[in-house]
N, C-alpha and C positions, 0 to 999 in steps of 0.2 A: 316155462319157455318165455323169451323175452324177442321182439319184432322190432328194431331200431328205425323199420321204416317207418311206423306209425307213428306215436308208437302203442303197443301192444303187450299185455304182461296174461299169458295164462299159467293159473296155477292147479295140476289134479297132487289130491291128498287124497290119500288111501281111506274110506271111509267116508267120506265128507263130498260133499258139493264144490265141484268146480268152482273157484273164483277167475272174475276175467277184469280187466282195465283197459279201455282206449284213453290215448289221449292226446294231447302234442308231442312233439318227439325232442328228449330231454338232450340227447346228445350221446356219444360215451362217458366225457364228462360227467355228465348229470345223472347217471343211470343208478351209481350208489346210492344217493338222496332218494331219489325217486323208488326204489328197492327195501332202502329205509322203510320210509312213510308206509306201503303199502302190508309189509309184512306186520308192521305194529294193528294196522287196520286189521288186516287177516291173521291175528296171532298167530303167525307163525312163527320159524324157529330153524337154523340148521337140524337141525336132528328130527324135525316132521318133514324132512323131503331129503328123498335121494338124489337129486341132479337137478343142477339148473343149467339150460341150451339158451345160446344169445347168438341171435343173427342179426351184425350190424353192417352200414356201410363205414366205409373208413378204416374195416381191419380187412389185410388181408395178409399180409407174412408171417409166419412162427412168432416174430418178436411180440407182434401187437396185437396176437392172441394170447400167449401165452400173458402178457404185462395187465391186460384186461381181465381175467380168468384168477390172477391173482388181486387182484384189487375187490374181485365179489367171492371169494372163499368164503368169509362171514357169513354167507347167506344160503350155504349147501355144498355138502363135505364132495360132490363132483362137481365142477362146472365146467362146459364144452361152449369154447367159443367158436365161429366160422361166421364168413363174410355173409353178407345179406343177401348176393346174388348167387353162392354155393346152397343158401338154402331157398332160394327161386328155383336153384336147379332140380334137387332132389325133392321139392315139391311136383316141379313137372312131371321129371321122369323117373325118377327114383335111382336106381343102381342103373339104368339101361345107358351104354354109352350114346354118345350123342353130343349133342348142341344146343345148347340154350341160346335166345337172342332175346335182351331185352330193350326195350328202348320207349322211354320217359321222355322223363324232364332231360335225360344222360342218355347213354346208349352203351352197349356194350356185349359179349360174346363169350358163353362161359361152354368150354368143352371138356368131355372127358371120355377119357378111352373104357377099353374091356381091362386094363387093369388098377383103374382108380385113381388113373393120371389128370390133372387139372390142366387146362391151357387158356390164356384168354386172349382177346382182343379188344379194344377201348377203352371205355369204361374211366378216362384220364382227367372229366371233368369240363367245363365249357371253355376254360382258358387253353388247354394241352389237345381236346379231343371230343371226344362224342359226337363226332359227326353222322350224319342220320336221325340223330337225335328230335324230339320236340323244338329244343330250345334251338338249334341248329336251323329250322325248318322258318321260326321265328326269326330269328336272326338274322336268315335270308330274306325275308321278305320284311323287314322293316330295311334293310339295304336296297333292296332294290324296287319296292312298289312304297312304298311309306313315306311322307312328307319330313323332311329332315326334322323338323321341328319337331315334331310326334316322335319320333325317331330316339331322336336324342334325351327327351322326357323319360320314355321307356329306359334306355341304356345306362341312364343315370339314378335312377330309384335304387330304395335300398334293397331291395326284392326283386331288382332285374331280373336274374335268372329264371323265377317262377314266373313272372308277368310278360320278357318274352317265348319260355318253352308255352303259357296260356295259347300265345296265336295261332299256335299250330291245327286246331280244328277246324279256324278260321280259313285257314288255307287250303286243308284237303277239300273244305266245303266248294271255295271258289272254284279247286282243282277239276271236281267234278261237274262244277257246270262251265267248265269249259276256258276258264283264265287260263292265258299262256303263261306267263309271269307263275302263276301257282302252279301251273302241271308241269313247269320247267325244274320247279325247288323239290314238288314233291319226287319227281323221278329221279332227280339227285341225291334226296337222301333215302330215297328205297337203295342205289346202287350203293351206297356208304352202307348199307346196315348189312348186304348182301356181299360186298365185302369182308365185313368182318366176321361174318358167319364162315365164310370160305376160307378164311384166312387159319382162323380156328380149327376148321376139319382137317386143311391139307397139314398144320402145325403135327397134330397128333395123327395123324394117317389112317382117318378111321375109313373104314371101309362101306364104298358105298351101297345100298340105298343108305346116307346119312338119317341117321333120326332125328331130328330137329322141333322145337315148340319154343313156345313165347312167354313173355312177360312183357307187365308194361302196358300204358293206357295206349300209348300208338297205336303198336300191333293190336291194341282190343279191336283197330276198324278192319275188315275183313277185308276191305278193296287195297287197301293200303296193303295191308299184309300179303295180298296176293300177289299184289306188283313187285315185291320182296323175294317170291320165292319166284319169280318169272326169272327175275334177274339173275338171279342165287343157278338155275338152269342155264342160263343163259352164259354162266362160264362154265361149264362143261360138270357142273356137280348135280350127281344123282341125290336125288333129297327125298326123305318120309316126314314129309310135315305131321306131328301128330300133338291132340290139344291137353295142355296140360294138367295133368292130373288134381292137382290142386293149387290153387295161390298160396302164398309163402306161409302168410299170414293167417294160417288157419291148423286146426286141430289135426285134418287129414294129412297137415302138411308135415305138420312134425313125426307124423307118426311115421313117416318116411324118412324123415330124416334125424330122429335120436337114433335108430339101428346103426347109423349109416356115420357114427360118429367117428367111428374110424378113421375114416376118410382125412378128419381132421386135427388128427392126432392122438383123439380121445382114447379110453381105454376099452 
């Protein structure tokens, strides 16, 4: 199983000891090199493993799973590809329909019904969307309390995106003791995230109590997240907030989600 968030490469061989890898995140690009090298390390071999699973961002239609899936054939006679935030999802809740809301650096809204229907909302990036988002929360507030100078330093780095979604703790912190300016941004991007959670439910017409859970360093804060589903109540959606079963990135996660390949065209 391969994590394009990390990124992350676990490998179980019938027999043998687990191998695992963190490390930087090569890209999809990068991901055959990096595949390369590791199986030469771990003599491996198509023919010592039945399936390889790759949860990345940047794929999410037929095309750009299938065009990736072909490109690592080499390295395991099945490979199932799906986006990164379908396997956040089936991490969380597994087959249960529902709502996933994640929200980073990005933000975005992954639903699916009682018959294995996908719908999303955001998820478009900092130039097109993620509003709610960290980088969002940041970017309000280098606009509106930030010294232009500082401002523009930030907005101009090569690493923008990551160095303003950074501000965002900054702010919940001020939020809670009480800055206007912060508890203005923060309450803004709770309704954008509580938005696109709604938007998602009513899409697929799942029926309420919605089941709902998280991803994402945001929602890791509990006050924040609460303010989320305040809101999410507050346009008229009945909600089952429930906490997610595993992170994506993880052993229990997949084991949720290879069954469940289906889903994504697998066999």
């Amino acid at each position: 199983m391969v994590d394009l968030g990390g990124t992350w490469v676990r490998v179980a061989v019938s027999g043998a000891a687990p191998r695992a890898y963190r490390g930087p995140t090569p890209g999809v690009a990068g991901l055959p090199a990096l595949l390369a090298r590791l199986w030469r390390r771990w003599r491996l071999s198509r023919r010592t493993l039945a399936a390889l699973g790759v949860a990345s961002r940047g794929i999410w239609t037929r095309g750009e799973r299938q065009a990736l899936a072909r490109r690592l054939r080499r390295f395991a006679p099945r490979v199932v590809v799906i986006s990164d935030v379908e396997a956040a999802y089936l991490a969380a809740l597994g087959a249960v329909p529902g709502v996933l809301l994640l929200a980073g650096t990005g933000a975005i809204a992954l639903g699916r019904d009682r018959h294995g229907r996908f719908a999303r909302a955001g998820g478009l990036g900092p130039l097109l969307g993620d509003d709610g988002s960290a980088f969002a929360i940041g970017r309000a507030w280098l606009r509106d309390a930030v010294a232009p100078a500082r401002a523009r330093g930030l907005a101009t780095a090569p690493d923008a995106v990551a160095r303003v979604a950074a501000l965002a703790p900054g702010v919940l912190r001020r939020a809670r003791l009480g800055d206007r300016t912060a508890r203005r941004i923060v309450r803004e991007a709770q309704q954008a995230l509580a938005a696109l959670a709604g938007r998602t439910a009513r899409t697929l017409r799942l029926r309420p109590p919605v089941t709902l859970s998280w991803a994402g360093g945001l929602l890791g804060h509990a006050p924040f997240r609460a303010g989320v589903w305040r809101h999410l109540r507050g346009q008229g959606l009945r909600i089952r907030p429930v906490r997610p079963k595993a992170p994506a990135a993880s052993p229990g996660a997949w084991r949720a989600i290879l069954p469940a390949v289906r889903l994504a065209g697998g066999p």
